[in-house]
N, C-alpha and C positions, 0 to 999 in steps of 0.2 A: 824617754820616760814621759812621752806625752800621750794622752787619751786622742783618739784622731775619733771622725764623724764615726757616727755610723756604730760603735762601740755600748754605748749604753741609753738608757733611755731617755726619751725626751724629754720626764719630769725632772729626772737628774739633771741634765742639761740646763732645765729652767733652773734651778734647785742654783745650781751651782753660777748660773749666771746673775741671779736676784742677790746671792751671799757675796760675792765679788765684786757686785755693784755697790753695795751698803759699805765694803771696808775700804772702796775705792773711795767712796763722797765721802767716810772719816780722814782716810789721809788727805786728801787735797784740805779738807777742813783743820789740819794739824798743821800743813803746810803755810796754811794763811795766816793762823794763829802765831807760830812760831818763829815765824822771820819777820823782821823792821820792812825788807825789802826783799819781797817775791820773788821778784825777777833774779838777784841777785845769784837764788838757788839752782835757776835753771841751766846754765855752764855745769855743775855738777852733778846734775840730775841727768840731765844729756850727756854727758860722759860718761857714769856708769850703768845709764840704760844701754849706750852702744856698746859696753865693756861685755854687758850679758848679753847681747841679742847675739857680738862676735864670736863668745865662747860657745854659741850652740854648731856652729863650722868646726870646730875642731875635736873630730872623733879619737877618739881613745879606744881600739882593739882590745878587750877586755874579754874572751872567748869564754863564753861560747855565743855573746854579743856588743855591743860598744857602749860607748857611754860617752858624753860630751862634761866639759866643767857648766858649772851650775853658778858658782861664786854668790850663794843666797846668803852664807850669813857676812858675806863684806859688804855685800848690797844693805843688809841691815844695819852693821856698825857704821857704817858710813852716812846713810842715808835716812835713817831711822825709818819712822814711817810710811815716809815717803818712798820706801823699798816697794811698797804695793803697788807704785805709779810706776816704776822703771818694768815690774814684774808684767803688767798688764802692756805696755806699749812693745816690748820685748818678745813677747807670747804672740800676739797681734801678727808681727813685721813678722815672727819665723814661721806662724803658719798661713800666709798668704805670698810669703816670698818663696820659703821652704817646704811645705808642704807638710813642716812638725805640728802634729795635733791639727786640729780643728776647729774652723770657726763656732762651728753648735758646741763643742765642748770648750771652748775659749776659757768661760767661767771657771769651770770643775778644773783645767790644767792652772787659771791664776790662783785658785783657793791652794793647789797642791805644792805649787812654789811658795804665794805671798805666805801662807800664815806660818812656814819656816823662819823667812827673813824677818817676816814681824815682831815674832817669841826672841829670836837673835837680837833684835834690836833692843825690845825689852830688857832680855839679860844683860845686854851690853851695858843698858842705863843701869841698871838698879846696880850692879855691880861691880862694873871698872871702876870707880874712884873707890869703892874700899877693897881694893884689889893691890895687894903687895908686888913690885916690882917682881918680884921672882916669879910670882902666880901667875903673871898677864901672860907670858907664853900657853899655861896650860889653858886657862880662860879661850883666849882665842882659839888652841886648835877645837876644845870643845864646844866653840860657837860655830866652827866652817864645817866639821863634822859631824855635827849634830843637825846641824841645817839639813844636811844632804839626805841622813837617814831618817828623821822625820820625813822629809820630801816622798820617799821609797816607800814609808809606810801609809802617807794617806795615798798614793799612787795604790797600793796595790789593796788599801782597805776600800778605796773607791770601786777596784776592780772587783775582788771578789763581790762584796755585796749588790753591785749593779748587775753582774752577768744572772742571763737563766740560770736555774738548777738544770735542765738538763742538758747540759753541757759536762762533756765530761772531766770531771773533777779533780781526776789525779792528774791530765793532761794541763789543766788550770793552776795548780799548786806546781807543778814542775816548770813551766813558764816565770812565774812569779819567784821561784826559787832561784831562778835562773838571772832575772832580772835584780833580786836583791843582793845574791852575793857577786855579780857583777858591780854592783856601785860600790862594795867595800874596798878595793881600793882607792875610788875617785873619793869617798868620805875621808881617809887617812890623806891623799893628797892634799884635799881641800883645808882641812883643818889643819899641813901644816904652811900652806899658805898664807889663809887668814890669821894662824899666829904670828909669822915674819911679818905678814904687814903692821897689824898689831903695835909689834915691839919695834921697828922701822919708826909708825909715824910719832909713837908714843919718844922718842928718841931725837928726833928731828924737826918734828913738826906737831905737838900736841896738839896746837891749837886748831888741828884740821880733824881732828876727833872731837872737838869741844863743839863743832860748830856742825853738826848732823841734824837733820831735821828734827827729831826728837824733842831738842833740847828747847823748852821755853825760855824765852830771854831773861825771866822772872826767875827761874828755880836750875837754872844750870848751875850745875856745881865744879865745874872745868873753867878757869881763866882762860881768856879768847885773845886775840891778837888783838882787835877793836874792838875794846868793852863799849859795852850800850849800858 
Protein backbone atom coordinates (compact mmCIF):
# COMPACT_ATOMS: atom_id res chain seq x y z
CA UNK A 1 0.00 0.00 0.00
CA UNK A 2 2.40 2.33 -1.01
CA UNK A 3 2.10 5.11 -4.03
CA UNK A 4 5.64 4.34 -5.94
CA UNK A 5 7.19 7.21 -8.59
CA UNK A 6 5.76 7.75 -11.52
CA UNK A 7 1.94 7.16 -10.25
CA UNK A 8 0.49 10.62 -9.81
CA UNK A 9 1.32 14.07 -10.32
CA UNK A 10 3.96 16.18 -9.48
CA UNK A 11 1.68 18.78 -7.82
CA UNK A 12 0.45 15.96 -5.66
CA UNK A 13 3.76 14.88 -4.98
CA UNK A 14 4.61 18.61 -3.89
CA UNK A 15 1.33 18.80 -2.30
CA UNK A 16 1.98 15.95 -0.19
CA UNK A 17 5.60 16.58 0.34
CA UNK A 18 4.89 20.54 1.69
CA UNK A 19 1.90 18.80 4.17
CA UNK A 20 4.34 16.05 5.61
CA UNK A 21 6.79 18.58 6.12
CA UNK A 22 4.66 20.94 8.30
CA UNK A 23 3.30 17.92 10.63
CA UNK A 24 6.86 16.69 10.57
CA UNK A 25 8.35 20.34 12.11
CA UNK A 26 4.97 19.97 14.77
CA UNK A 27 6.00 16.69 16.00
CA UNK A 28 9.71 17.34 16.58
CA UNK A 29 8.20 20.73 17.98
CA UNK A 30 5.94 18.37 20.48
CA UNK A 31 8.83 16.32 21.05
CA UNK A 32 10.98 19.12 22.45
CA UNK A 33 8.18 20.63 24.44
CA UNK A 34 7.33 17.41 25.98
CA UNK A 35 10.19 15.78 27.43
CA UNK A 36 12.68 17.22 30.37
CA UNK A 37 15.17 15.15 28.47
CA UNK A 38 15.27 14.68 24.55
CA UNK A 39 17.65 12.42 24.19
CA UNK A 40 16.12 10.32 26.80
CA UNK A 41 13.21 9.51 24.06
CA UNK A 42 15.35 8.43 21.46
CA UNK A 43 16.04 4.46 22.58
CA UNK A 44 12.28 4.53 22.05
CA UNK A 45 11.72 6.10 19.17
CA UNK A 46 14.45 3.91 17.53
CA UNK A 47 12.89 1.00 18.71
CA UNK A 48 9.63 1.43 17.20
CA UNK A 49 10.84 3.04 14.17
CA UNK A 50 12.85 -0.33 13.52
CA UNK A 51 9.57 -2.14 14.86
CA UNK A 52 7.79 -0.58 11.59
CA UNK A 53 10.45 -0.31 9.00
CA UNK A 54 10.82 -4.48 10.14
CA UNK A 55 7.16 -5.16 9.76
CA UNK A 56 7.12 -3.93 6.02
CA UNK A 57 9.51 -7.57 5.35
CA UNK A 58 6.99 -9.69 6.46
CA UNK A 59 4.20 -10.36 3.73
CA UNK A 60 0.98 -11.81 4.54
CA UNK A 61 -0.65 -13.81 1.29
CA UNK A 62 -3.89 -12.20 1.45
CA UNK A 63 -5.21 -13.39 -2.31
CA UNK A 64 -5.77 -12.04 -4.60
CA UNK A 65 -2.64 -9.82 -3.09
CA UNK A 66 -0.52 -9.33 0.18
CA UNK A 67 -0.28 -7.06 2.60
CA UNK A 68 2.54 -6.55 5.20
CA UNK A 69 1.66 -5.31 9.35
CA UNK A 70 1.57 -1.69 9.48
CA UNK A 71 1.37 -1.42 13.46
CA UNK A 72 0.11 2.59 13.10
CA UNK A 73 -2.06 2.78 15.82
CA UNK A 74 0.70 1.27 18.49
CA UNK A 75 3.11 3.55 16.79
CA UNK A 76 0.56 6.25 18.11
CA UNK A 77 -0.30 4.95 21.52
CA UNK A 78 3.05 4.57 22.29
CA UNK A 79 4.66 7.31 20.77
CA UNK A 80 2.21 9.90 20.39
CA UNK A 81 3.26 12.38 18.17
CA UNK A 82 6.05 11.69 17.67
CA UNK A 83 4.60 8.55 15.49
CA UNK A 84 5.03 11.09 12.42
CA UNK A 85 8.95 10.83 12.97
CA UNK A 86 9.16 6.88 13.13
CA UNK A 87 6.44 7.03 10.07
CA UNK A 88 8.75 9.35 8.02
CA UNK A 89 12.22 7.65 8.75
CA UNK A 90 10.50 4.11 8.25
CA UNK A 91 8.90 5.08 4.66
CA UNK A 92 12.55 6.82 3.83
CA UNK A 93 14.69 3.34 4.67
CA UNK A 94 11.80 0.88 2.83
CA UNK A 95 11.87 2.85 -0.18
CA UNK A 96 15.50 3.25 -0.87
CA UNK A 97 16.33 0.01 0.64
CA UNK A 98 13.16 -1.87 -0.65
CA UNK A 99 12.04 -0.28 -3.32
CA UNK A 100 8.27 0.24 -1.38
CA UNK A 101 6.85 3.52 -2.65
CA UNK A 102 8.89 6.41 -3.71
CA UNK A 103 11.05 8.93 -2.97
CA UNK A 104 8.66 11.77 -5.25
CA UNK A 105 5.78 10.31 -3.43
CA UNK A 106 7.66 9.99 0.04
CA UNK A 107 5.26 12.86 1.22
CA UNK A 108 1.79 11.60 -0.07
CA UNK A 109 2.81 7.69 1.41
CA UNK A 110 4.00 9.74 5.14
CA UNK A 111 0.41 11.77 5.09
CA UNK A 112 -1.36 8.18 4.26
CA UNK A 113 0.32 6.43 7.36
CA UNK A 114 1.15 9.48 9.83
CA UNK A 115 -2.23 11.12 9.97
CA UNK A 116 -3.71 7.38 11.08
CA UNK A 117 -1.11 7.11 13.83
CA UNK A 118 -1.63 10.70 14.71
CA UNK A 119 -5.94 10.61 15.13
CA UNK A 120 -4.79 7.03 17.27
CA UNK A 121 -2.61 8.84 19.27
CA UNK A 122 -5.15 11.65 19.87
CA UNK A 123 -7.79 9.03 20.86
CA UNK A 124 -5.64 7.31 22.85
CA UNK A 125 -5.08 10.73 24.89
CA UNK A 126 -8.34 11.99 25.18
CA UNK A 127 -9.76 8.72 26.14
CA UNK A 128 -7.80 5.95 27.95
CA UNK A 129 -7.85 7.40 31.41
CA UNK A 130 -11.65 7.76 31.29
CA UNK A 131 -11.73 4.28 29.81
CA UNK A 132 -13.08 1.58 32.23
CA UNK A 133 -10.99 -1.46 32.59
CA UNK A 134 -13.29 -3.69 30.87
CA UNK A 135 -13.40 -1.14 27.73
CA UNK A 136 -9.62 -0.84 27.18
CA UNK A 137 -9.67 -4.11 25.26
CA UNK A 138 -12.17 -2.68 22.80
CA UNK A 139 -10.49 0.86 22.76
CA UNK A 140 -7.44 -0.62 21.60
CA UNK A 141 -8.60 -3.12 18.91
CA UNK A 142 -10.40 -0.03 17.60
CA UNK A 143 -7.37 2.10 17.72
CA UNK A 144 -5.09 -0.85 15.60
CA UNK A 145 -7.97 -1.36 13.28
CA UNK A 146 -9.01 1.77 12.58
CA UNK A 147 -5.56 2.91 12.11
CA UNK A 148 -5.18 0.34 9.15
CA UNK A 149 -8.59 1.30 7.45
CA UNK A 150 -8.24 4.79 7.50
CA UNK A 151 -4.61 4.05 6.12
CA UNK A 152 -6.67 2.17 2.91
CA UNK A 153 -8.82 4.90 2.63
CA UNK A 154 -6.68 7.82 2.08
CA UNK A 155 -4.38 5.35 0.01
CA UNK A 156 -7.02 4.86 -2.24
CA UNK A 157 -8.84 8.40 -2.08
CA UNK A 158 -5.40 9.69 -3.08
CA UNK A 159 -5.60 7.07 -5.85
CA UNK A 160 -8.60 7.68 -7.30
CA UNK A 161 -8.70 11.32 -7.40
CA UNK A 162 -4.79 11.71 -8.65
CA UNK A 163 -5.17 9.26 -11.66
CA UNK A 164 -6.56 10.63 -15.36
CA UNK A 165 -10.11 10.15 -16.16
CA UNK A 166 -9.21 8.39 -18.87
CA UNK A 167 -8.21 5.49 -17.54
CA UNK A 168 -10.26 2.94 -17.32
CA UNK A 169 -12.49 3.12 -14.43
CA UNK A 170 -14.11 -0.11 -13.77
CA UNK A 171 -10.37 -1.57 -14.18
CA UNK A 172 -9.46 1.20 -11.35
CA UNK A 173 -12.37 0.39 -8.90
CA UNK A 174 -11.58 -3.26 -9.12
CA UNK A 175 -7.95 -2.80 -8.22
CA UNK A 176 -8.86 -0.75 -5.13
CA UNK A 177 -11.58 -3.21 -4.29
CA UNK A 178 -9.10 -5.55 -4.37
CA UNK A 179 -6.65 -3.76 -2.41
CA UNK A 180 -9.35 -2.91 0.41
CA UNK A 181 -10.77 -6.05 1.21
CA UNK A 182 -7.34 -7.42 1.15
CA UNK A 183 -6.35 -5.21 4.37
CA UNK A 184 -9.64 -6.43 6.18
CA UNK A 185 -8.08 -9.04 7.60
CA UNK A 186 -4.62 -7.25 8.55
CA UNK A 187 -7.28 -4.44 10.17
CA UNK A 188 -8.94 -7.32 12.47
CA UNK A 189 -5.21 -8.63 13.17
CA UNK A 190 -3.91 -5.43 14.03
CA UNK A 191 -6.51 -4.37 16.27
CA UNK A 192 -6.29 -7.43 18.21
CA UNK A 193 -2.75 -6.82 18.73
CA UNK A 194 -2.74 -3.35 19.64
CA UNK A 195 -5.56 -4.35 22.14
CA UNK A 196 -3.07 -7.28 23.98
CA UNK A 197 -0.61 -4.88 23.97
CA UNK A 198 -2.91 -2.32 25.44
CA UNK A 199 -4.12 -4.53 28.41
CA UNK A 200 -0.33 -6.28 28.78
CA UNK A 201 1.28 -2.79 29.33
CA UNK A 202 -1.83 -1.37 31.19
CA UNK A 203 -1.15 -4.58 33.60
CA UNK A 204 2.44 -4.62 34.06
CA UNK A 205 3.79 -1.68 33.29
CA UNK A 206 1.42 1.48 33.02
CA UNK A 207 3.86 3.71 33.33
CA UNK A 208 5.26 2.99 29.96
CA UNK A 209 1.94 4.39 28.53
CA UNK A 210 2.10 7.36 30.68
CA UNK A 211 5.26 8.37 29.23
CA UNK A 212 4.44 8.56 25.12
CA UNK A 213 5.36 11.62 23.46
CA UNK A 214 2.14 13.10 23.74
CA UNK A 215 1.98 13.63 27.16
CA UNK A 216 3.01 17.18 28.47
CA UNK A 217 4.83 16.92 31.82
CA UNK A 218 2.16 19.79 32.84
CA UNK A 219 -1.17 18.00 31.94
CA UNK A 220 -0.49 14.16 31.97
CA UNK A 221 -2.99 12.77 33.77
CA UNK A 222 -1.26 9.08 34.07
CA UNK A 223 1.32 8.71 37.30
CA UNK A 224 4.82 7.96 35.81
CA UNK A 225 7.56 5.82 37.48
CA UNK A 226 9.74 9.20 37.77
CA UNK A 227 7.46 12.09 38.58
CA UNK A 228 8.73 15.53 37.36
Amino acid sequence: MHIPDGLVPPLWCGLGYAVSGGLLWWSCRRLQRAAVDTLAIVPRLALLTAAFFTASAVYIPVPPASVHPLFLGSLGVLLGEGAMIAVVVGLFLQAVMFGHGGLTTLGLNALIMGIPALLAAAVFRGVWHRCPPRGRSLLGFLLGSGAVLLAVFLFSAVVVLSLPATLDQQREWLAISAIVIAHLPLAILEGVVTASLLVFLANVKPEFLSQGLSFAREDSPYPTANPR
